[in-house]
N, C-alpha and C positions, 0 to 999 in steps of 0.2 A: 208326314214326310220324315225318311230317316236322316238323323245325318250324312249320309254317304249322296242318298240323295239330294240331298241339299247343296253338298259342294261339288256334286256333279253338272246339277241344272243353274244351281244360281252363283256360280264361281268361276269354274272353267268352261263351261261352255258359252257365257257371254263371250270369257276371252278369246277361246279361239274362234266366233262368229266375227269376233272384231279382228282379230291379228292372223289368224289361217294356222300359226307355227306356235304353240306353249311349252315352254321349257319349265317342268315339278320339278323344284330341287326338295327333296326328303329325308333328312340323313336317319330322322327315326324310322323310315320305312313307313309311314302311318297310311299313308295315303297309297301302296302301290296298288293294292287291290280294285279299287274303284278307278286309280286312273286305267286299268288294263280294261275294267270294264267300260271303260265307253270306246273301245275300238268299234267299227264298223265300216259297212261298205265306203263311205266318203271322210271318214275319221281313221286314218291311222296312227296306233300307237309303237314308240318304239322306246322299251322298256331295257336299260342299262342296267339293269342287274348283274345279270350272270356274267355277259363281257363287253368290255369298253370298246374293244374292238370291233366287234362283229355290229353291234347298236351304231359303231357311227359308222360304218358301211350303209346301215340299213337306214339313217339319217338322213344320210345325204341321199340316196335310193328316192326317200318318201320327198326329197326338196324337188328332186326330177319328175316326180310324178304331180305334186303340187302345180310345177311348172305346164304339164301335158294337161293340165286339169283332170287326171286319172282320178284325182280326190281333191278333196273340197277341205283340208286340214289335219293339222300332223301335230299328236302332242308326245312330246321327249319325257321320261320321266328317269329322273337321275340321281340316285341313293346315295345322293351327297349334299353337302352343304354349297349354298349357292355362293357363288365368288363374289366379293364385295370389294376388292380394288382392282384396279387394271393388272396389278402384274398375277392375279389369282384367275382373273379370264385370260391374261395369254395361255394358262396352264391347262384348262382346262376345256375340251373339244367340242364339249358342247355349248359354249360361251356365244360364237356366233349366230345361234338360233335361237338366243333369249336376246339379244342385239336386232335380231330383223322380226321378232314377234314378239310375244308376251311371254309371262314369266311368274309364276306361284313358288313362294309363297311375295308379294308385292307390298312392304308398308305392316304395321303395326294391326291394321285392322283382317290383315292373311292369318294372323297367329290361330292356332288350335282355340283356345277362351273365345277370342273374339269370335271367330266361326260360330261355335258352340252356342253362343249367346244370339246370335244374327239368327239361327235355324229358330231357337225356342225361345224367343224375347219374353214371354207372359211366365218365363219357366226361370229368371236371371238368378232367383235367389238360390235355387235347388244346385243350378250349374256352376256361381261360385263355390256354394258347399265341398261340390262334389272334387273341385278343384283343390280346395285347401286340403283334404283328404289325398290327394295323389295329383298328381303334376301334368298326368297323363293319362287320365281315365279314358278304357276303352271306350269303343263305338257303342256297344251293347250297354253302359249303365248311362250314356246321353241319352239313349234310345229311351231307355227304360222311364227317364224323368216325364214326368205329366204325364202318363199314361193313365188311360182314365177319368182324368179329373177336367171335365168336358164344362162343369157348371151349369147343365142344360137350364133351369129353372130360372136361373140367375140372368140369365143368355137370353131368354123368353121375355121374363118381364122387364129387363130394363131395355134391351131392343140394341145391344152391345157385344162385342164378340170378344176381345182378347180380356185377361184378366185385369191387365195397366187399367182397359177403362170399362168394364166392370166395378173395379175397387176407388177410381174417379166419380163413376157414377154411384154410388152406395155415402160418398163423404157429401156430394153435390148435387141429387137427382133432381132432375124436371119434377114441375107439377104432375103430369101424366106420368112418370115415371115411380111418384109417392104415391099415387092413386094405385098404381099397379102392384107398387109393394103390400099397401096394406091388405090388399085383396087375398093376399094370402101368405102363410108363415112357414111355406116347404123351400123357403130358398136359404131362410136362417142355419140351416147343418151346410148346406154348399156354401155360405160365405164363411162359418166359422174353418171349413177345411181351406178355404182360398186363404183366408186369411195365415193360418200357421204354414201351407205352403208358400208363400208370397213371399210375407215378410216378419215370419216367424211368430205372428202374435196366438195367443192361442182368449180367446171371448174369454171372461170371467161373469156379462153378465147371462143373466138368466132370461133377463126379459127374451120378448119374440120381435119387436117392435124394431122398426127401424131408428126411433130416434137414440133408442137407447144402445143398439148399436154403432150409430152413426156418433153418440157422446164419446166411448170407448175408444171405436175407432181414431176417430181426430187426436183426444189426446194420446194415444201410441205412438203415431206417426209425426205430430209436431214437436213430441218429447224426442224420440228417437233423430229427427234431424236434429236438433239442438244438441244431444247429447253427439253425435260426430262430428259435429263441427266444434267442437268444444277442446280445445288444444291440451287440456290438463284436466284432472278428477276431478268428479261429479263433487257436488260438497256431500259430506254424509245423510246429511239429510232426505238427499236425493237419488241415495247409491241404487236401492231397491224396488226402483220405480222400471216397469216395466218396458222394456226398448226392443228396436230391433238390433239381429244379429250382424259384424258387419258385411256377410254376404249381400243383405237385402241395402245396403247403403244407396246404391244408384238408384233404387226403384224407389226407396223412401226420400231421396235427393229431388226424382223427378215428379212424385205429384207432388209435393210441397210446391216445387216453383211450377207446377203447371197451374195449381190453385191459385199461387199468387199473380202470376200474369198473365190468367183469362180477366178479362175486364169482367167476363160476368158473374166470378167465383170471387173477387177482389176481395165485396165487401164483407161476403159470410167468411169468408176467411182472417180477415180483419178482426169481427166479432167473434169469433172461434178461439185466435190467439190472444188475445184480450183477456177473455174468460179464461180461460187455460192455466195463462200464467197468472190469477187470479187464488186461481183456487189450488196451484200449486205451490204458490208462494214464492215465487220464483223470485222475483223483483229482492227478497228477503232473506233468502238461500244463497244464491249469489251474488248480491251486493259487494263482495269485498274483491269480487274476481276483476284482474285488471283485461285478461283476454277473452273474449270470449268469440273468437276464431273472425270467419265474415262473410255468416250471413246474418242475418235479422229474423228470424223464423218469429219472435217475442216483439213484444213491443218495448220493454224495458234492453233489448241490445241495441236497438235503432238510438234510444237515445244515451245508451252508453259508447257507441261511436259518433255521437254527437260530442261526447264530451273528451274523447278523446281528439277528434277532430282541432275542436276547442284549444286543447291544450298544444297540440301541434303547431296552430299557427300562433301562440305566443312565445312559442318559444321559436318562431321565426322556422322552422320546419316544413316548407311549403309543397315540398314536393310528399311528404305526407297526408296532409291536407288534400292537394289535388288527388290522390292514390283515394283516398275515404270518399269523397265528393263521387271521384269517376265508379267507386262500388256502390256507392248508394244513389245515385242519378235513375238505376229504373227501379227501386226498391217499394213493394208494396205501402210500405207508409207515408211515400207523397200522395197516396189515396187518402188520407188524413187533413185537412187544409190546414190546421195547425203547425202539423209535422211539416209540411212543405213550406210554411213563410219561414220558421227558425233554418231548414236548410238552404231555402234563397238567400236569405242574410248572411249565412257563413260563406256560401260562393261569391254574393257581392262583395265580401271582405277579404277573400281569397283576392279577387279578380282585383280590385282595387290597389292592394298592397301588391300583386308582381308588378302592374303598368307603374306604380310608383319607383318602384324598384328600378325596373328597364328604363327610365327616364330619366332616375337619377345619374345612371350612369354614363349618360350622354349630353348629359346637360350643360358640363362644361365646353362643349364644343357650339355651341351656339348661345355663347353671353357676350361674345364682344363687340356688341353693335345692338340697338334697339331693334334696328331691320332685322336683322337675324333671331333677336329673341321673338318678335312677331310671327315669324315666318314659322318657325320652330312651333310657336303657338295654334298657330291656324291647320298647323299640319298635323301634328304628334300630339304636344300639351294638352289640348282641349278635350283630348281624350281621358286625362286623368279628371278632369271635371266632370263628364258624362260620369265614370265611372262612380265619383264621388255623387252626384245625384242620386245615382239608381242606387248606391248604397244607402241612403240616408230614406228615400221610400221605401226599402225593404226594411229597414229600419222601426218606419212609422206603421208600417203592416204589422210589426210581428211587437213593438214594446205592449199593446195595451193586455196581452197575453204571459208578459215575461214576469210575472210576479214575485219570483223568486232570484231578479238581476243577474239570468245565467250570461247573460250573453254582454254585461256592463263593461267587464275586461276586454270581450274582441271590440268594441263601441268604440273606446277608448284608445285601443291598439293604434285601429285604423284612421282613427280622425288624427291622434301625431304624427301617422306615419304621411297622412294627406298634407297636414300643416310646415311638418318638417319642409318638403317637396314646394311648395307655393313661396315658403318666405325662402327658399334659396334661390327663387325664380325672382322673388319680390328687390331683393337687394338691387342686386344687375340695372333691374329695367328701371326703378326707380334714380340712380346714377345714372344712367343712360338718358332719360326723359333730362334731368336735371340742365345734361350738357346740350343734347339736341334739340330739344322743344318736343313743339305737338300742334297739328297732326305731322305725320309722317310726311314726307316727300313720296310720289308714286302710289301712294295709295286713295283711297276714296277716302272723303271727307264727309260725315253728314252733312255738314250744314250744303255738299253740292250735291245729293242725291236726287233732291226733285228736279231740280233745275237741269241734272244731268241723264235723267233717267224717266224721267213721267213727263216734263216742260216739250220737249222736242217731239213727243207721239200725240201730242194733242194739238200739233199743228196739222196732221192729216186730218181732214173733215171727213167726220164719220168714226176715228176710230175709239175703241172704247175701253179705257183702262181702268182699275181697280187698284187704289193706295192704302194697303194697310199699315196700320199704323201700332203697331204691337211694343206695350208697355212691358221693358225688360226681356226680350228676347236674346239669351248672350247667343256669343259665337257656337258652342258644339250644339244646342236647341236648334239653331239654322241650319248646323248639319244632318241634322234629323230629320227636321222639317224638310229638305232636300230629297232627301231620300223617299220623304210620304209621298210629294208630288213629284216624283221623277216620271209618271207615265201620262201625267194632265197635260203633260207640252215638254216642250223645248227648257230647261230651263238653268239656270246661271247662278251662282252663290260667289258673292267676292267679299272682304273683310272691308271692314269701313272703319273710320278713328271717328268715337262720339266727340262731341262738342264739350270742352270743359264750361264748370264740373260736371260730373257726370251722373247729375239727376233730370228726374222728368220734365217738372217747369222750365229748364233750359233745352235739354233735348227733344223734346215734344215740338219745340218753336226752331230749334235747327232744322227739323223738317219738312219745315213749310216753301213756299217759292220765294226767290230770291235773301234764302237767310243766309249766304255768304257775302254778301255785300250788305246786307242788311243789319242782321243782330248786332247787339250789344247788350252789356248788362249792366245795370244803372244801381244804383247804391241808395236807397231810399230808408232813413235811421236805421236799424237794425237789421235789414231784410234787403234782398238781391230779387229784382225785378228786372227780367227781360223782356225787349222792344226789339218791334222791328221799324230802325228808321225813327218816328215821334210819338206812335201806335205802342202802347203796353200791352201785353200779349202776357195774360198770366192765368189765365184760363181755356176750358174748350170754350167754347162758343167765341173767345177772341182769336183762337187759333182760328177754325174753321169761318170765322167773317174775313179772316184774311185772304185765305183760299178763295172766300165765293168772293171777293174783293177783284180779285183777278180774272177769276172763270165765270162768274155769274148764273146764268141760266142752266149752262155745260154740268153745271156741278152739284153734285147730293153727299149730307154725310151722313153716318149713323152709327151703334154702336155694331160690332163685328157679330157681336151674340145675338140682335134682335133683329139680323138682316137672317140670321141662320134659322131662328126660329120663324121666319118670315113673319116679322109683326110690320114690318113696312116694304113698300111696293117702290122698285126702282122704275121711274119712267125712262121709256123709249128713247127718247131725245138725250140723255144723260149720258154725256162722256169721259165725265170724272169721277169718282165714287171713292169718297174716302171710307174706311172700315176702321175706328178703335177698336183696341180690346188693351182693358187695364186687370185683366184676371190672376196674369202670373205674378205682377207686383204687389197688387192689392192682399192677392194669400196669403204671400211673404209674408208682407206689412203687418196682417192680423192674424196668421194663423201659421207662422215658419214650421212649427212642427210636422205639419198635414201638408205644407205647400206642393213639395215633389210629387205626389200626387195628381195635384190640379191643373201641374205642367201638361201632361199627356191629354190631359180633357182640353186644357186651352187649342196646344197641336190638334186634336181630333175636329174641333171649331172652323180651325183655322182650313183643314182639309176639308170642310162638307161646305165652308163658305167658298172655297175656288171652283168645286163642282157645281154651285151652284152660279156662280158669273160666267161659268163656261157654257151652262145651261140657258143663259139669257142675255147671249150674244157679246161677252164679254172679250176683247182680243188678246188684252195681256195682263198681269197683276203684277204689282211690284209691291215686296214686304220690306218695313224698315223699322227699325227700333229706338227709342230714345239712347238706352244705356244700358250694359250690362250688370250680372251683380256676383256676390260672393258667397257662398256658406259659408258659416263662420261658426260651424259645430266645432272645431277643435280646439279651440277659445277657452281659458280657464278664466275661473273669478279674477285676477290678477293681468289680465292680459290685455292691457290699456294703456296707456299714452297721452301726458299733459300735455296741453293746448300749449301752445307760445304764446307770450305775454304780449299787446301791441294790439293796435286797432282792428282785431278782425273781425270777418262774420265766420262762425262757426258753421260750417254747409253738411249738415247729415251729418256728424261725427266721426267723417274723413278729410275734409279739407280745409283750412282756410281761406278766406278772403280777405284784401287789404292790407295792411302793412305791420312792420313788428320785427322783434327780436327774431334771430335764428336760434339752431343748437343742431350738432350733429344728428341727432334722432329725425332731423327734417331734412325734405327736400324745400327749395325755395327758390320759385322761377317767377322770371316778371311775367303780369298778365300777358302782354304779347307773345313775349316768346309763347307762351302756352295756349297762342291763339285764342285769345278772350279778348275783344275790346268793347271799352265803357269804364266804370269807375274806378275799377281794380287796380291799383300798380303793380301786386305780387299777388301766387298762386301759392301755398304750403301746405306738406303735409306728411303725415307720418311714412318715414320710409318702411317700414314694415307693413303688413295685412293688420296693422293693430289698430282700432276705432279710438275716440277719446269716450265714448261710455260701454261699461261693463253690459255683460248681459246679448250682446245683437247678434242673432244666431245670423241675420241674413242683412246685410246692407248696398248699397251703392253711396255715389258720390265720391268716390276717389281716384287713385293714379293706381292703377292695376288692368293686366292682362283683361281678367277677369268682367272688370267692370267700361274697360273703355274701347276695347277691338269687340265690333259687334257684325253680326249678319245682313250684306242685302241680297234678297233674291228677287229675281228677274227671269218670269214663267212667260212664255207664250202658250196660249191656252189651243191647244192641239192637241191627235193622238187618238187611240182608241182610248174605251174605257177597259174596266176589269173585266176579263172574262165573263160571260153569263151562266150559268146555271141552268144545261136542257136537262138531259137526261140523267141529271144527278136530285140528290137531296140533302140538305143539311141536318142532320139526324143530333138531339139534344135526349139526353136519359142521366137520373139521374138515381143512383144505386138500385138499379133492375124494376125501377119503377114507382122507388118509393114519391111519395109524396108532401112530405112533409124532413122538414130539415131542422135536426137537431142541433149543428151548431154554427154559427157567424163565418166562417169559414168554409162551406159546402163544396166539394169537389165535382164538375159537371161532366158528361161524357159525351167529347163532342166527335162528328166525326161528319165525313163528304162520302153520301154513297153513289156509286154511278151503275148503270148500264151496261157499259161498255167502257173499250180504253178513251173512245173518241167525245166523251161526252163532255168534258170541258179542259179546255187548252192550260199548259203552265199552274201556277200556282192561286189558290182562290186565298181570299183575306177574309175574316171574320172581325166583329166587332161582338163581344158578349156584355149585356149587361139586362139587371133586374129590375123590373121598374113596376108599379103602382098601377092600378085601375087608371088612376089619371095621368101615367106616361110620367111623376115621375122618378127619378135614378133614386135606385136605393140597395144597390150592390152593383158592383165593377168589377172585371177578372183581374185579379190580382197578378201586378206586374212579376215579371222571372219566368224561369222555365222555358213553356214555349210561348208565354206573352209578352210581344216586345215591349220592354218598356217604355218609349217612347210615346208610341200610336196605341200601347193597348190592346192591342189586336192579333190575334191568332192568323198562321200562316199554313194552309195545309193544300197537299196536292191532292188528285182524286184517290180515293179508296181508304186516304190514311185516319189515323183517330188520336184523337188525344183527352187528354182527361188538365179541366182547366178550373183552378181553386177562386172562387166569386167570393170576394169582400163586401161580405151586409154591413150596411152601417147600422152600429151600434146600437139605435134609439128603436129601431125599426121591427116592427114582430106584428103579423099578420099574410094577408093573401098579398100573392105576386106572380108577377109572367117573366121568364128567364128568355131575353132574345136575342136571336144570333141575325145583326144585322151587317147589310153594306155599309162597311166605315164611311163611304162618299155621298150615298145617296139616301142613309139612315131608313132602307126599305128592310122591309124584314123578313125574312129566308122560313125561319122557324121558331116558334116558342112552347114552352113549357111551364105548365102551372104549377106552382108549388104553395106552402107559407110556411111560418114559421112554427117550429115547436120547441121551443129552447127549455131545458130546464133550467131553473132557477136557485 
C-alpha cells in the first residue's frame, strides 16, 4: 500500500464514515492531490484552491445536498493552516464545517512522520532516516522504502510476518521455531539485510547458526538501548562498541521492553543482560557514572538506582524516593527474588517514614486528654505500627543476603524516625494515665469481656460459641485480622484497656468469667501471683478449671493450632470452646528477629480455625488478647532506665510494683487508681518507651498505647464463602518450565485462567507455600508487592498474573511441591514440583 493510499483508506475515509463533513487544512499543499482523488459519486470534494469564493458557494451547495441525501459525504480541502483560536475561526469560512464534522490534520499523531511511520511500522528506522535527511520527503522516496525486502524465508520459517516480530522471534524463538531454523541456512543473508535495515546493525559474525547470531544480535540491541538512555558519554572504553543509529531508537526501545515484559522472555532476558554486561565489563567501565538515565536494560543500573534511591531517602528527599520506587515497581529485575526483598524494604521504609511524617504533624491536636490520645490511636496511630511491622519483616527477609550492610543506614534512618514518633506520643499519655487512672471510662475493659460478650450467649440453649484466646494480639493485628474475616459473618472490632500490668499471667486470667469482680493480685516474696477470689490462677490448666468450674460439661479447651490441624475432636453437645494460641508471644520471646514473620502464620491459624467452627455448627467466635507489645528495634545500647529505689517487684522490665521512692523519669499511680486490687499500693514506671534492661528488641508489661489498648472481635459466623473456581484454573510455572531452583528466593508465575468472563465472581485469594513430602512448610511467599502482608496471601481477579517471590528456609535443599491453596479451607487449587539446586 502506497502512502497516498494509506491516508486515503485508513485516515480520511474513517473520518468522513464517521462525521459525513472533513475539513484538510494543508498549507504545504501535500495532500491535495489524493484528497481530490477520492471524489466520487456519494463523496464530494470541494477543493479551495483556486478561489475562496467560488469553494464556499460550492460548500455550502455540497451541505444542501448532504441534507437531500444527494451524497453520502463532503470533504473541504483548504490550502491553509488550520485555525487554532476562536478569533482565527471567526476569520476563516470554512471554520463551520470542521465545527459540525471532522478535521485533518487532528493531534500530534496527523503529522506527515507519524503518518509515514503508521503506513510502514516494520520500515520506522529507514523513515526516520529519511526524515533527518529532509523535513519533507516526497511521497515517491516513502514509497520507495521496503520495497523488496519481503524476507520470504524468514516469514516461512518462523510462521511471523512483520519485521518487529521476525527480529523478536530470531532473539526469542520457540522450540519449533529453532528446529525450523536449523533446518536450513537461506535465511541468514535475509536477516543480515533486516538487520542493517531495521536497526542498522550490519552481522560481523560468520557463523550460519542461529545461536551465534542470536549472541550478536542481543548484545547490539541491549548495548544500543543502554547507550540512549544514557544522559552523557559513553566511557572510552566503550565509545567503539557497536550501536544502533538514533533513527532505530523506538524500535530498539520496543523489543528490549517487549523482552522484558513477556513473562515468558523474562528469564532469558535476564540471563542475557547478565552475561552481557559480564563480558563487557560494564559494571567496571561505568562504575564512576552518577547517571545513568531510567531504564535498567543491565543489572548493575537496577542496583545503581538502588543506591541512589538509598541516598534520597537520607537525605529526607522523598518525593525522589517515590519517583525511583514508582520507575522501578514493574522493572524486569523483581523477577530476581533477591532484587525484589532489598526493593520491598526500601518501600517499607519509604512508606513508614511519610505515615510517620503525616502524624507528626497532627499529633499535637490530639494529646490533651488520654481519651483523645486513644481515639487518635485506634484510628490513625496504629497504623504507624503496622507500617513499622511490615518494615522490620522485610527487614528480616532481605538481612541474611545484605553482606556488605548496604541498607544498615536506611535500618537506622527508619527505626529513629519510628522512635522519635512513639516517645512523642509516649510523654502525653504517660502524664495523662498518671492524672486519670486506668481503664478508661466508656470503654471495654478486659477483665469484662467474657462476662460481657460470651456469659450472656451461653444462656440461649443450644447456642455455640468459640473463645479465642490469643497471646499478644495488639490493636492494628485486629485490624488486620478484621479485615481476613470480614466475609465469615457479621462481624465487630471495639478497643479494649488490658488489665495492668500488662503481661500474660495477669492478662490471661482478666479473661476469664467473673474477673472483674474477681482478680486480684497477691504479693507472694519476690513474685506477683494472680487469684480469682481464694483460687491462684497462675497457669493454663488453672485458668481453664476455672472456665470448666462454671460451664462444666458445656465446655472444651485446646490449643488454637491443634484444633486447626484437627488433632482433637470437638463434641456435639459442646457450647463453649475455648482456642489458645501463644505463637506470636512465644516468637517474640525466642526468636524477635524472625517474629514479624510468624505474625501472618498465627493470623493465617486464626482464619482456617473460624472456618473451621463455622463448618461445625459454630454460631459466633469472640477473639480477646491478654496484652499488647512493642518493637523496640530503635533502641540503642544506652537506652535504659534505673529502677527506683524501694520495695518493688520488678514486672518485665517495664514496670514496678509496690512502693518506693519517685523521680521525675517516672510515672507513679496508686494500685487502684490503676485498677489493680490485692497487694500493690503503687504502680511505676518509666515515662518514656525505655525498659530497665538493655538489649529487648520486643517487650510488654508497661504503660503504652502500644502495649495496653488491645482488640476484641465479635464475628457471627454467617455469609457466603470465597468464590469457587468453575470454569477457571489456577496455573503455577515456574521460569518456562524449569525445574529445579537455583536460589532461596525463587520468583513463581502465578496466575487465574478462565473460560469465560462469567467463570468466577469478584476477587479470588491465594495462599502460596512450599512444603515437603510430608506437608511440611518450607518456603512462604514473601511478604510486599502483591502479597499482603498480613494474610500472606495473593489477591487476583480472573485472567490476571502475577509473578510471587517464595522464601526457602535456609536449611532446606532437596524435593518439594509449591501450592497454591484456599487460605480458609487449606484445599489446594494447584501444585508444582520442584527442588533445590543451590550452588555452594
Amino acid at each position: 500500500m502506497t502512502i497516498e493510499q494509506f491516508i486515503q483508506d485508513e485516515v480520511l475515509q474513517p473520518r468522513l464514515s464517521k462525521n459525513e463533513v472533513v475539513v484538510v487544512y494543508d498549507p504545504a499543499q501535500r495532500y491535495r492531490e489524493l484528497c481530490v482523488g477520492m471524489a466520487s459519486e456519494r463523496c464530494k470534494v470541494v477543493d479551495a484552491t483556486e478561489s475562496s469564493l467560488d469553494s464556499r458557494a460550492e460548500a455550502l451547495a455540497g451541505l444542501q445536498e448532504l441534507g437531500r441525501a444527494d451524497i453520502s459525504q463532503m470533504l473541504v480541502y483548504v490550502p491553509a493552516a488550520k485555525p487554532l483560536e476562536d478569533e482565527h475561526c471567526q476569520g476563516d469560512p470554512f471554520s463551520v464545517y470542521m465545527a459540525c464534522g471532522g478535521v485533518f490534520p487532528e493531534g500530534d499523531g496527523d503529522s506527515y512522520l507519524s503518518l509515514c511511520l503508521r503506513a510502514k511500522p516494520d520500515h520506522a528506522t529507514q523513515i526516520r532516516s529519511a526524515f533527518e535527511k529532509d523535513d519533507n520527503p516526497s511521497f515517491a522516496v516513502i514509497n520507495a522504502i521496503g520495497g523488496g525486502l519481503d524476507w520470504p524465508n524468514l516469514r516461512a520459517l518462523l510462521g511471523v510476518e512483520s519485521s518487529r516480530d521476525i527480529l523478536f522471534a530470531l532473539l526469542v524463538p520457540s522450540e519449533q521455531q529453532q528446529e525450523a531454523l536449523k533446518g536450513s541456512d537461506a535465511w541468514v543473508s535475509e536477516a543480515k539485510a533486516l538487520f542493517q535495515a531495521s536497526i542498522g546493525l550490519k552481522l560481523r559474525t560468520r557463523g550460519k547458526s542461529w545461536s551465534s547470531v542470536a549472541d550478536e544480535l542481543w548484545t547490539y540491541l541491549l548495548f544500543s538501548e543502554f547507550a540512549f538512555d544514557l544522559p552523557e558519554e559513553l566511557p572510552q572504553a566503550l565509545g567503539d562498541m557497536p550501536r544502533a543509529p538514533g533513527e532505530a531508537r523506538q524500535l530498539v526501545e520496543d523489543l528490549c521492553e517487549r523482552l522484558r515484559s513477556d513473562r515468558r522472555t523474562q528469564s532469558t532476558y535476564i540471563d542475557r543482560a547478565e552475561a552481557i554486561e559480564a563480558e563487557l565489563e560494564l559494571r567496571t567501565h561505568c562504575g564512576d557514572m552518577v547517571d545513568l538515565g531510567v531504564l535498567d536494560t543491565f543489572p548493575f543500573e537496577e542496583r545503581t538506582f538502588m543506591h541512589q534511591a538509598i541516598e534520597a531517602l537520607l537525605n529526607d528527599d522523598t518525593d525522589q524516593v517515590r519517583k525511583i520506587l514508582s520507575r522501578h515497581r514493574g522493572s524486569v529485575w523483581t523477577g530476581k527474588g533477591e532484587s525484589q526483598a532489598q526493593w520491598d524494604l526500601l518501600k517499607a521504609a519509604s512508606g513508614l517514614i511519610d505515615k510517620c511524617e503525616d502524624l507528626d504533624r497532627v499529633l499535637a491536636d490530639h494529646t490533651k486528654s488520654i481519651g483523645s490520645l486513644v481515639e487518635f490511636y485506634v484510628s490513625h496511630l496504629r497504623e504507624a505500627d503496622r507500617l513499622h511491622r511490615e518494615f522490620e519483616q522485610a527487614v528480616s527477609d532481605f538481612d541474611w543476603q545484605d553482606a556488605q550492610g548496604t541498607m544498615e543506614p536506611v535500618k537506622k534512618r527508619v527505626r529513629e524516625q519510628y522512635g522519635r514518633l512513639i516517645e512523642k506520643v509516649q510523654g502525653p499519655f504517660t502524664k495523662h494515665f498518671e492524672n486519670t487512672g486506668w481503664p478508661l471510662h466508656g470503654y471495654l475493659s478486659n477483665s469484662d469481656v467474657f462476662d460481657r460478650l460470651v456469659a450472656p450467649k451461653l444462656k440461649q440453649s443450644g447456642y455455640r460459641i468459640a473463645y479465642l484466646m490469643v497471646d499478644a494480639l495488639r490493636y492494628e493485628l485486629g485490624v488486620a485480622l478484621e479485615h481476613q474475616l470480614a466475609d465469615d459473618g457479621k462481624i465487630d472490632l471495639q478497643p479494649a484497656m488490658v488489665q495492668l500490668p500488662s503481661i500474660t499471667l495477669v492478662g490471661m486470667t482478666s479473661l476469664l468469667p467473673e474477673a472483674s469482680s474477681s482478680l486480684k493480685l497477691t504479693r507472694k516474696e519476690n513474685s506477683l501471683i494472680p487469684m480469682m477470689g481464694d483460687q491462684v490462677i497462675t497457669s493454663v490448666s488453672q485458668r481453664m478449671d476455672w472456665i470448666r468450674k462454671c460451664y462444666g460439661q458445656r465446655f472444651q479447651e485446646g490449643r488454637l493450632e491443634e484444633f486447626v490441624r484437627s488433632r482433637f475432636e470437638v463434641g456435639p453437645d459442646i457450647e463453649l470452646l475455648v482456642l489458645r494460641s501463644v505463637e506470636i508471644d512465644s516468637h517474640f520471646e525466642n526468636h524477635p528477629d524472625t517474629a514479624p514473620t510468624e505474625i501472618s502464620n498465627a493470623l493465617k491459624r486464626i482464619r482456617v480455625a473460624v472456618h473451621k467452627l463455622k463448618d461445625q455448627g459454630f454460631n459466633e467466635v469472640v477473639i480477646a488478647t491478654d496484652h499488647g507489645f512493642f518493637m523496640n528495634t530503635h533502641a540503642g545500647p544506652g537506652d535504659t532506665t534505673q529502677k527506683l529505689p524501694g520495695n518493688w517487684i520488678n514486672v518485665h522490665e517495664r514496670c514496678l510494683m509496690g512502693e518506693g521512692a519517685s523521680d521525675p523519669g517516672h510515672y507513679q499511680i496508686t494500685a487502684e487508681k490503676a485498677g489493680i486490687r490485692g497487694d500493690f499500693p503503687q504502680l511505676a514506671g518509666p515515662r518514656t518507651m525505655a525498659s530497665y534492661k538493655s538489649g529487648l528488641l520486643y517487650y510488654h508489661g508497661g504503660v503504652s498505647l502500644q502495649e495496653c489498648v488491645v482488640p476484641v472481635i465479635s464475628l457471627q459466623l454467617s455469609g457466603a464463602d470465597q468464590p469457587k473456581v468453575q470454569k477457571a484454573n489456577v496455573v503455577l510455572s515456574y521460569k518456562n518450565g524449569a525445574k529445579r531452583i537455583t536460589t532461596r528466593m525463587p520468583v513463581i508465575d502465578l496466575s487465574i485462567e478462565t473460560e469465560d468472563m462469567f467463570s468466577v465472581e469478584d476477587e479470588f485469594e491465594i495462599l502460596l507455600e512450599a512444603q515437603t513430602k510430608k506437608g511440611d512448610v518450607v518456603g512462604e511467599a514473601k511478604a510486599g508487592g502483591v502479597v499482603n502482608p498480613a494474610t500472606g496471601t495473593i489477591t487476583l481477579h480472573p485472567g490476571e498474573k502475577a509473578q510471587v517471590t517464595l522464601r526457602m528456609q535456609m536449611e532446606f535443599e532437596g524435593k518439594f511441591k509449591v501450592k497454591a491453596l484456599n487460605p480458609t479451607t487449606m484445599a489446594v487449587y494447584c501444585q508444582l514440583e520442584l527442588e533445590t539446586d543451590y550452588t555452594v
